[in-house]
C-alpha positions in Angstrom: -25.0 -36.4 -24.0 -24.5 -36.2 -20.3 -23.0 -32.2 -19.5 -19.2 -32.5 -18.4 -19.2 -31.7 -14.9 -17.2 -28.9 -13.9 -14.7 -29.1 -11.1 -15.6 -27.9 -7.7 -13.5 -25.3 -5.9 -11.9 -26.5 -3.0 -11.6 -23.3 -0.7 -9.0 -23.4 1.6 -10.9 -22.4 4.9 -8.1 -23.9 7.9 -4.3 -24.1 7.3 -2.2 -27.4 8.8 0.2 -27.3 12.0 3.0 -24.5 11.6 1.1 -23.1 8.7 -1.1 -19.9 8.8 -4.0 -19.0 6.5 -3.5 -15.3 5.2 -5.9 -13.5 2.8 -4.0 -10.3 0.8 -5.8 -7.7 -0.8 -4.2 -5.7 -3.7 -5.4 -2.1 -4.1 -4.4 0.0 -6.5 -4.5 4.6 -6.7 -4.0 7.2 -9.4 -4.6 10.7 -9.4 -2.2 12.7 -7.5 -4.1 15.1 -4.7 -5.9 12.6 -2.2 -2.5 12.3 -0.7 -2.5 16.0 0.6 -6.0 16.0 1.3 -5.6 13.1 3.7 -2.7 14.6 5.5 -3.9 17.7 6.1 -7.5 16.2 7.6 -5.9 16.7 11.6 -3.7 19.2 13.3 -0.8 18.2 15.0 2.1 19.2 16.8 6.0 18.8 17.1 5.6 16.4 14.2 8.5 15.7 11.7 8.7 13.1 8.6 12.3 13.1 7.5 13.7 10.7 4.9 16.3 8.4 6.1 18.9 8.3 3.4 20.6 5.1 3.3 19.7 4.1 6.8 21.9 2.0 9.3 20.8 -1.5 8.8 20.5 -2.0 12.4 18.1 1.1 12.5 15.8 -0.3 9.7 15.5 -3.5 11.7 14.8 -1.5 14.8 12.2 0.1 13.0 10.6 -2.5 10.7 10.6 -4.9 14.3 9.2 -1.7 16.3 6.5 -1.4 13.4 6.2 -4.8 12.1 6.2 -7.4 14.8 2.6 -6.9 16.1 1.3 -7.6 12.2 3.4 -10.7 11.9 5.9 -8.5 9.4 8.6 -11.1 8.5 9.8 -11.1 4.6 12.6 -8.4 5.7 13.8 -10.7 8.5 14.7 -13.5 6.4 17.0 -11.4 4.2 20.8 -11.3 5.4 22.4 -7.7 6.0 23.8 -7.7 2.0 20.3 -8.6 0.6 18.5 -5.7 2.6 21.0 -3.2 2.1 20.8 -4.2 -1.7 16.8 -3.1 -1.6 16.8 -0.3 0.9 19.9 1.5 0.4 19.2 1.5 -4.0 18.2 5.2 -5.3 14.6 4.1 -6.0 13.8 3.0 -2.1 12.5 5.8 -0.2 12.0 5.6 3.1 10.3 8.3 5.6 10.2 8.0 9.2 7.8 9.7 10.9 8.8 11.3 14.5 6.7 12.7 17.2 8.2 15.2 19.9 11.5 13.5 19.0 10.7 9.9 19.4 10.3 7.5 15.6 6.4 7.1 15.4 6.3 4.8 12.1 7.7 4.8 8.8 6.5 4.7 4.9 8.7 2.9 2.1 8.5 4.1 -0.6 9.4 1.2 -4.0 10.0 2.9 -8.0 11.6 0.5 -9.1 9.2 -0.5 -11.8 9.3 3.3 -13.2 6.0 5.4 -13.1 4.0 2.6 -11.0 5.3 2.9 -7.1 4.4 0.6 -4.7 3.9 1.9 -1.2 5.8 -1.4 0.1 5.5 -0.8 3.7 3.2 1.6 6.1 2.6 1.3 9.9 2.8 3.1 13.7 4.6 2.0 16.4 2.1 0.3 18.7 2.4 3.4 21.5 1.1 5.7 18.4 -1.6 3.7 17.1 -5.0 5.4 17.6 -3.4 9.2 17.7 -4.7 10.1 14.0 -1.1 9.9 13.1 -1.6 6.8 10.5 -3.3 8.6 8.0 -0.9 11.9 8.3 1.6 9.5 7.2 -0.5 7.7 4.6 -0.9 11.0 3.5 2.2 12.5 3.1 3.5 9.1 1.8 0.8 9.7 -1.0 2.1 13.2 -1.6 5.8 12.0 -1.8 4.8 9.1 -4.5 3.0 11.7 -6.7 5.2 14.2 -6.0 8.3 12.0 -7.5 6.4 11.3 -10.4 4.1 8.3 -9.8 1.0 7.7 -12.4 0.1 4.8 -10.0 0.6 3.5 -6.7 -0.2 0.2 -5.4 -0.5 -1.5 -2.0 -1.4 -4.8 -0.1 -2.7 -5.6 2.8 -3.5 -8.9 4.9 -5.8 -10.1 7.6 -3.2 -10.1 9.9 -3.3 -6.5 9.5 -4.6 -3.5 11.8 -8.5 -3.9 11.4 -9.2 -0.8 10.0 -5.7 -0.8 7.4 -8.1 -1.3 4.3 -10.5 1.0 5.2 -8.0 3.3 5.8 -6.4 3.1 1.6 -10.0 2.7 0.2 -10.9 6.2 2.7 -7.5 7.8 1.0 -8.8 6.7 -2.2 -7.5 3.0 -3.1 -9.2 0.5 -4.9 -9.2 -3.2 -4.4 -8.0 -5.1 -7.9 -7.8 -8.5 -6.7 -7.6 -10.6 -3.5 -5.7 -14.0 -2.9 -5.5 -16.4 -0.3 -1.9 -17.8 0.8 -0.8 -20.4 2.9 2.3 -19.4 4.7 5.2 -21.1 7.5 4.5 -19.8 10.7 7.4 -16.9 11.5 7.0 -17.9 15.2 7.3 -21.4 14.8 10.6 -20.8 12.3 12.2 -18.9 14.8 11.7 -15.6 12.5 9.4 -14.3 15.1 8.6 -14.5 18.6 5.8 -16.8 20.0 4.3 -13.9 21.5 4.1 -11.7 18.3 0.5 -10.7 16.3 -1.5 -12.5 19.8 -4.7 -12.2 17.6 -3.8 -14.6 14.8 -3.9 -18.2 16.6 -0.8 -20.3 16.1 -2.0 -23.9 14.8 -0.4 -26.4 17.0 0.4 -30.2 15.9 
């Protein structure tokens, strides 16, 4: 009797007009002192990490746009003011912003909502800081706060629209991949979510 033949696996290597193709990687941590050994790996000065305790909505936008829009962040854009303020302004949400000589350098969210497993939900420089050593200072010292608070486990994703180096950066601190997917996604610059000029290194795919 003739074998069955197994079904081939289409890979989905192109996405179609107004679509992008992402690939996410899901990493995972446990342990509780990589955190402090990251942020403690460069000097620096006039450097502050406060946590913003039920921030202005307006400011959280400023700061998720500020951080975001060169990555093609968008999922926070499509929620309306009473569906962010239901996720950033609840007990479990922590978010840090990180300032240098005054000015907000980047930010780390901070997610317990499913108990003793965090997820480090958002993490990222604004552009003018990016390539000062200040990324994994804040890495760190978001790893320090998640322990800290009583994590067991922390998780994190990133995509290839990402900062080059952002997954070496979590496997350097000590995360390790658990799984990869790849997602086909509308466009945020051809929804409107986004501008056209946003994240110039992934294409946009034309009609």
């Amino acid at each position: 009797m003739k074998e069955k033949e197994k079904p081939k696996l289409k890979l989905v290597r192109d996405a179609p007009p107004g679509k992008l193709r992402v690939v996410v990687t899901y990493l995972e941590l446990t342990g509780g002192t990589v955190g402090a050994q990251v942020a403690r790996r460069t000097p620096a000065e006039k450097i502050a990490l406060l946590r913003a305790e039920r921030p202005p909505l307006s400011y959280y936008r400023y700061l998720y746009a500020a951080v975001g829009e060169p990555w093609l962040w968008y999922e926070r854009r499509r929620l309306s003011d009473p569906e962010l303020a239901a996720v950033i302004h609840d007990p479990a949400v922590e978010i840090y912003v990180l300032y240098k000589s005054g000015v907000p350098a980047g930010f780390a969210e901070i997610d317990r909502r499913s108990g003793r497993t965090v997820e480090l939900q958002y993490l990222g420089l604004v552009p003018d800081f990016i390539g000062s050593g200040l990324g994994s200072r804040l890495l760190g010292w978001a790893l320090d706060a998640a322990f800290a608070g009583g994590a067991q486990r922390i998780t994190v994703n990133t995509c290839s629209f990402d900062h080059p180096k952002a997954l070496a950066t979590y496997q350097r601190a000590g995360f390790v991949p658990v799984g990869q997917e790849v997602k086909i996604i509308d466009d945020p610059r051809k929804t409107g979510l986004l501008p056209p000029g946003a994240a110039p290194h992934v294409p946009i795919v034309e009609e």
